[in-house]
C-alpha positions as CSV (number, residue, x, y, z in Angstrom):
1,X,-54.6,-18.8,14.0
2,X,-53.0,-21.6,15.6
3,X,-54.7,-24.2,13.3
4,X,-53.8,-21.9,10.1
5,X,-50.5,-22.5,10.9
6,X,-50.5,-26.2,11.3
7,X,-49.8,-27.4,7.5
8,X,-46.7,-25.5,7.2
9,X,-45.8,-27.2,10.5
10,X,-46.2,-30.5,8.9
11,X,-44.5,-30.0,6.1
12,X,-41.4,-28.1,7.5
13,X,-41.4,-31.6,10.3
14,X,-41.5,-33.8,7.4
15,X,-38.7,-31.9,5.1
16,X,-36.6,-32.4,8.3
17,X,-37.3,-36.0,9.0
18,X,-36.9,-37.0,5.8
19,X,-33.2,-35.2,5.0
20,X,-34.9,-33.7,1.9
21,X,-33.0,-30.7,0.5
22,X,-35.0,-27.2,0.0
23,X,-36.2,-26.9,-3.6
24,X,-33.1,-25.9,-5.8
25,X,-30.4,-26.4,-3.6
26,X,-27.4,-28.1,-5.5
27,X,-26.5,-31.6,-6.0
28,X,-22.8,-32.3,-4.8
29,X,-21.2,-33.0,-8.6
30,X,-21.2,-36.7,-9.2
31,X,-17.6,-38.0,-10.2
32,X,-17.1,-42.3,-11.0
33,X,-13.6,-44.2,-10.6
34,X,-12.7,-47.4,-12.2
35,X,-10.2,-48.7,-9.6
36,X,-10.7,-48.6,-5.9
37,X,-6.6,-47.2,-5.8
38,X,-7.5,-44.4,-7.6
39,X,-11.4,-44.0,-6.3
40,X,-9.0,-43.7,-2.9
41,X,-6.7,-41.1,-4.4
42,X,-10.0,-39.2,-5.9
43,X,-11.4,-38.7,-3.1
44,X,-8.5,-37.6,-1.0
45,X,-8.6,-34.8,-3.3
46,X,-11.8,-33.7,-4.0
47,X,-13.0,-34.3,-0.6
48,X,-16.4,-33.6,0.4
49,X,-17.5,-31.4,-2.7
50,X,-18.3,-34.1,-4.5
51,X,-19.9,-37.3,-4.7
52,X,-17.2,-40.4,-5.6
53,X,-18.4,-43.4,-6.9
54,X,-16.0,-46.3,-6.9
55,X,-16.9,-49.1,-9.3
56,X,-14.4,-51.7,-8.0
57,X,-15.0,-53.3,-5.0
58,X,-12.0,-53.8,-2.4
59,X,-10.1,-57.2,-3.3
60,X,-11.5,-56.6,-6.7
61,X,-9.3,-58.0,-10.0
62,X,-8.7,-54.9,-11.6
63,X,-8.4,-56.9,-15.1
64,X,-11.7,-58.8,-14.7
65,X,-14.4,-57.0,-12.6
66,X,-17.6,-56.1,-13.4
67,X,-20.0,-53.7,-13.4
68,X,-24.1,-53.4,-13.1
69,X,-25.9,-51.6,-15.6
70,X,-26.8,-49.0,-13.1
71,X,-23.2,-48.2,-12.7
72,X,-22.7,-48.1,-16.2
73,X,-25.2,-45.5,-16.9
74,X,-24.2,-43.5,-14.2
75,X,-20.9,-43.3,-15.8
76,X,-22.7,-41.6,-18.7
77,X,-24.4,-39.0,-16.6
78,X,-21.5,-38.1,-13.8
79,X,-19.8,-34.8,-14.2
80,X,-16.2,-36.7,-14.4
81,X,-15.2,-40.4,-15.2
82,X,-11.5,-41.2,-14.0
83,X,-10.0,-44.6,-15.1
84,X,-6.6,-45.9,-14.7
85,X,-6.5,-46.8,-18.7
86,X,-3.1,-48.5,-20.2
87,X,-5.1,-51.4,-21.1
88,X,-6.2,-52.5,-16.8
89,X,-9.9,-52.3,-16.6
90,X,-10.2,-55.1,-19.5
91,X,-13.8,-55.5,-18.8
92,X,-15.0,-51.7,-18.7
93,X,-13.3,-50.2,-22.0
94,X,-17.0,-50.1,-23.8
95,X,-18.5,-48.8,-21.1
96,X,-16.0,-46.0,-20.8
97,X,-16.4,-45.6,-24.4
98,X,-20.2,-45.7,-24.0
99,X,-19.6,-42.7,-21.1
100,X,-17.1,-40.8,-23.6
101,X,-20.2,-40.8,-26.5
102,X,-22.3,-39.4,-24.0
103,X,-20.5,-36.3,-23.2
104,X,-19.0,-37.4,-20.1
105,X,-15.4,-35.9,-19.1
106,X,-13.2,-38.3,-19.1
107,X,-9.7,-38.6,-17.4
108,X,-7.3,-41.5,-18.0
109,X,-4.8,-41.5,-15.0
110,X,-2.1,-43.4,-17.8
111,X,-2.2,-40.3,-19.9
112,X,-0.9,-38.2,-17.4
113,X,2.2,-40.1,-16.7
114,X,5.8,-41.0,-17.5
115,X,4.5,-44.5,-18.7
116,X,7.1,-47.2,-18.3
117,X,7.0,-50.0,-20.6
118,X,7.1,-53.5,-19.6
119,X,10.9,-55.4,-19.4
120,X,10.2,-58.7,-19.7
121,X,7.8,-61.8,-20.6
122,X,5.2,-61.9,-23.3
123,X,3.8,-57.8,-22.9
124,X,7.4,-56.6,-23.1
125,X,7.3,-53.2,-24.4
126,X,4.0,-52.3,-23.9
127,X,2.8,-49.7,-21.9
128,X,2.7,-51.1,-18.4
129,X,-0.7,-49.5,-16.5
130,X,0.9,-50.5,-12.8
131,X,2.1,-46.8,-11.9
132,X,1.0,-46.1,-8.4
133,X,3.6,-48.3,-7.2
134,X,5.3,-45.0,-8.0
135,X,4.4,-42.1,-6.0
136,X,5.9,-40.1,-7.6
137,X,3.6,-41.1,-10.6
138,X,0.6,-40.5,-8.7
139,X,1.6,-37.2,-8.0
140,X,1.0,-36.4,-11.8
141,X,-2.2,-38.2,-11.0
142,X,-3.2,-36.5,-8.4
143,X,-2.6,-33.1,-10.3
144,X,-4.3,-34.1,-13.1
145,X,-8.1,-34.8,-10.9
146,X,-7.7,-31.2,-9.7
147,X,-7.2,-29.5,-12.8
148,X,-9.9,-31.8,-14.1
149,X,-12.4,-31.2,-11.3
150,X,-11.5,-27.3,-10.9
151,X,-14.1,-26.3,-13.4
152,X,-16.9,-28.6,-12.4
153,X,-20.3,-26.3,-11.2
154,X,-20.1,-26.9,-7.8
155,X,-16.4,-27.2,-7.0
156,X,-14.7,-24.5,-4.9
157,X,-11.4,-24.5,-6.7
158,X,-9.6,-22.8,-3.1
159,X,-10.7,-25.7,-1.4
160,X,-9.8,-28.2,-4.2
161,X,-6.1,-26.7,-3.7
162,X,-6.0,-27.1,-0.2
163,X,-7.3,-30.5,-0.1
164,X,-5.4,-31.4,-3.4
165,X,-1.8,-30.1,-1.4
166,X,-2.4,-31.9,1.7
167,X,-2.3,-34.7,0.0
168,X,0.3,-34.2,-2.3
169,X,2.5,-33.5,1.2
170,X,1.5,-37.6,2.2
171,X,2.8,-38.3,-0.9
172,X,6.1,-36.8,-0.5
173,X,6.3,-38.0,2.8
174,X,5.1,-41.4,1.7
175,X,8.1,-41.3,-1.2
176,X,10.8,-40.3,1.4
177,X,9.5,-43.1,3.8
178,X,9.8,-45.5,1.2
179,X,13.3,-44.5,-0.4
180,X,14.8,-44.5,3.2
181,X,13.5,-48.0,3.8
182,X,14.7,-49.7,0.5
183,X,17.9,-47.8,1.2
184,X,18.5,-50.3,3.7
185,X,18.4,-53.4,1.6
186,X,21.6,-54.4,-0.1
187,X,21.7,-53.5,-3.9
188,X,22.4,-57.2,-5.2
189,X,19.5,-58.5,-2.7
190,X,17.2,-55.7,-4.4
191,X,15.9,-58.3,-6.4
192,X,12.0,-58.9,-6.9
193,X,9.8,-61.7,-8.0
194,X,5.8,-61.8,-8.2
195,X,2.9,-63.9,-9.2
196,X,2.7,-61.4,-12.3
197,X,4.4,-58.1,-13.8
198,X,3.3,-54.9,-11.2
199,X,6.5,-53.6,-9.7
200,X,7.7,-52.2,-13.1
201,X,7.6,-48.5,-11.7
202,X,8.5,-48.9,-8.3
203,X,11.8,-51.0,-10.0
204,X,12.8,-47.8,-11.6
205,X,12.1,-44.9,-9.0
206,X,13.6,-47.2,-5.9
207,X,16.2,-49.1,-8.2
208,X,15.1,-52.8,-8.1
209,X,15.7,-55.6,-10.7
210,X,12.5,-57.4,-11.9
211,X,13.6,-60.9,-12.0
212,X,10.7,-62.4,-13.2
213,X,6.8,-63.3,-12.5
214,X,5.1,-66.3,-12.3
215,X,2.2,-64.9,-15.2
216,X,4.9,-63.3,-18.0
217,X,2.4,-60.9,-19.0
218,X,1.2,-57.7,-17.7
219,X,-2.5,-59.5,-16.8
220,X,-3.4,-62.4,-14.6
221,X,-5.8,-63.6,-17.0
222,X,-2.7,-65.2,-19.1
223,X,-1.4,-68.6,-17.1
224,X,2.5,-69.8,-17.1
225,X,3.4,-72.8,-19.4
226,X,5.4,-75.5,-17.8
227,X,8.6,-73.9,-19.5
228,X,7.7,-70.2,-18.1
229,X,8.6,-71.6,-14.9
230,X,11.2,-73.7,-15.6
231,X,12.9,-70.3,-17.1
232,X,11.9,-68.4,-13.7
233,X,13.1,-71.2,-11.7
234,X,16.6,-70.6,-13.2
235,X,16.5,-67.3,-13.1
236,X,15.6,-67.4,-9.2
237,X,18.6,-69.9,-8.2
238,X,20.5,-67.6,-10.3
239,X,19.9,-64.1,-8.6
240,X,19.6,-65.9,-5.0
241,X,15.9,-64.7,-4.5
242,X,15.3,-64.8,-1.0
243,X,11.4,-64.2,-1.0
244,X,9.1,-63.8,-3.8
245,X,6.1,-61.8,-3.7
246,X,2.2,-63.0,-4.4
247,X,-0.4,-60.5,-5.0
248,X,-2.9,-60.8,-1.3
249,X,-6.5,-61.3,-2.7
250,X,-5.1,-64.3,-5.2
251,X,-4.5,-68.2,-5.0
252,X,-0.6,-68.1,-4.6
253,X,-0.6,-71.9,-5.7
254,X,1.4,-71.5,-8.7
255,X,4.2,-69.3,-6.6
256,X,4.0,-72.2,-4.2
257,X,4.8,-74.3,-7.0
258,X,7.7,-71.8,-8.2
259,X,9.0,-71.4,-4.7
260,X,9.6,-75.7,-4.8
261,X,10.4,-75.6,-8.5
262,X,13.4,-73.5,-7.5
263,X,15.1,-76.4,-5.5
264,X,16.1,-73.6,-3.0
265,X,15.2,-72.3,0.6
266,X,12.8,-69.6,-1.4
267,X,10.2,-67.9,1.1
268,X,6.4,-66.8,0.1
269,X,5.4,-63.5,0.9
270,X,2.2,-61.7,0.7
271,X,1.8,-57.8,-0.7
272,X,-1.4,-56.2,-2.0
273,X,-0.9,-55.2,-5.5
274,X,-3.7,-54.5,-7.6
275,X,-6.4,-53.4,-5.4
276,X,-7.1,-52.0,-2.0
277,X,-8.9,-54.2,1.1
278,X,-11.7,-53.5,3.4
279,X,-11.1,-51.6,6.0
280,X,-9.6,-54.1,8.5
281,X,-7.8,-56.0,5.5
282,X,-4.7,-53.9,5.8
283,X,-4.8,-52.1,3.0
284,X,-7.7,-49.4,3.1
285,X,-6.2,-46.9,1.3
286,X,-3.3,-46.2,-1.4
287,X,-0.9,-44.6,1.5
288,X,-1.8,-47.9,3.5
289,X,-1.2,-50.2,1.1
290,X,2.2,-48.9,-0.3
291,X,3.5,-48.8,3.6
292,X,2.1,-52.0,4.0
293,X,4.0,-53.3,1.0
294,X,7.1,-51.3,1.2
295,X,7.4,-52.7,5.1
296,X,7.0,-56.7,3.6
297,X,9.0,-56.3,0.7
298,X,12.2,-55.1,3.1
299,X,11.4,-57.8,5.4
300,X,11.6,-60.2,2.8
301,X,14.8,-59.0,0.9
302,X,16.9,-57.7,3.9
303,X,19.5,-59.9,5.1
């Protein structure tokens, strides 16, 4: 008897060394994010009922990255693609047209929005994709994934809820934080200059005036002419810039060059912009990176 029992003992030993599942037990549902902001965001919400894949990698361009073509299928299969849309991900719009032919849900964060368009330099008027320097945007956002994901086999929508309101709390407390720190920088210092056009949104909820960038367009695949920065230049000595802003994971050369183009005491600071860092880089998640940012742009500006 003690021998007849002996197979089912090797297999129920190998089943639990190898991790494998019982036979028809479900999958987790398989959701893929563009951007690693709003893979962090996703997540946040979802939590552990599903499987998040991020296609960006951390100190990623947002406008230039690339994907495998493993990833890109996988977009085709998952049971929800999210994308920030507005014309960012330059690179992955035929794949996320590939994924939307092949029956895959898709949810563009930008359609969810109050989209602000851009003020100035050569995109002005278009529809500026930068809106989670607004959390108050990425509330919408974050409403948006769970009414998305609530009906996905394998989602319990209580726990959706719950997860989705905790985090909708960090954003509130994240948009108060932020208010009361820019509350203490003068209004006619509340002036901001970057290496290229992201701070549209967070100019309008905290009630800062976009100066300029160093790139005029909404993408940092354009470059500056030689009169671009001559025009920023003036515009600089004219507001009395104290600091201007370059984006952490690119070559701030050209704002360098700005900085000494201005002929004034003009200081260079760093904020993370476009895309989130490893974990040690400072800026591991969205709430990180806007404290992070919120924290150097009042140091900068403050008298």
């Amino acid at each position: 008897m003690r021998w007849a029992l002996l197979p089912a003992l090797i297999v129920a030993v190998a089943l639990a060394l190898s991790g494998c599942a019982q036979p028809g037990a479900p999958e987790r549902p398989q959701v893929v994010v563009t951007t690693n902001i709003l893979g962090d965001v996703t997540k946040e919400v979802l939590g552990d009922q599903a499987e998040v894949t991020v296609l960006m990698q951390p100190n990623a361009d947002p406008h230039s990255f690339e994907i495998s073509a493993q990833q890109a299928a996988l977009m085709g299969s998952a049971d929800l693609v999210v994308s920030n849309g507005l014309g960012l991900e330059e690179g992955l719009q035929q794949h996320l047209d590939r994924a939307a032919k092949s029956g895959a849900p898709l949810l563009t964060a930008g359609e969810v929005i109050a989209v602000v368009p851009y003020s100035s330099g050569d995109a002005e008027g278009a529809a500026d994709p930068h809106f989670w320097t607004d959390p108050a945007a990425m509330m919408d956002v974050v409403d948006a994934v769970e009414s998305a994901a609530k009906d996905i086999d394998g989602i319990d929508a209580n726990r959706l809820a719950a997860s989705s309101a905790a985090y909708r709390d960090k954003l509130t407390e994240l948009d108060a934080d932020m208010t009361r720190a820019f509350g203490s920088i003068p209004k006619e210092r509340r002036a901001l200059v970057t290496n290229h056009h992201v701070f549209g949104y967070l100019a309008q909820r905290f009630d800062f005036d976009v100066v300029g960038a160093v790139i005029p367009g909404g993408t940092t695949l354009a470059a500056p002419s030689a009169a671009d920065l001559r025009q920023l230049s003036e515009a600089i000595r004219a507001a009395g810039v104290p600091t201007i802003f370059a984006d952490s994971s690119q070559p701030d050369r050209l704002v360098q060059v700005l900085a000494s183009e201005a002929g004034i005491e003009v200081q260079v600071a760093e904020l993370f912009t476009e895309s989130l860092t490893g974990p040690d880089g400072g800026a591991a998640t969205y709430l990180d990176m806007m404290r992070a940012n919120t924290e150097r742009i009042v140091s900068g500006l403050k008298p």
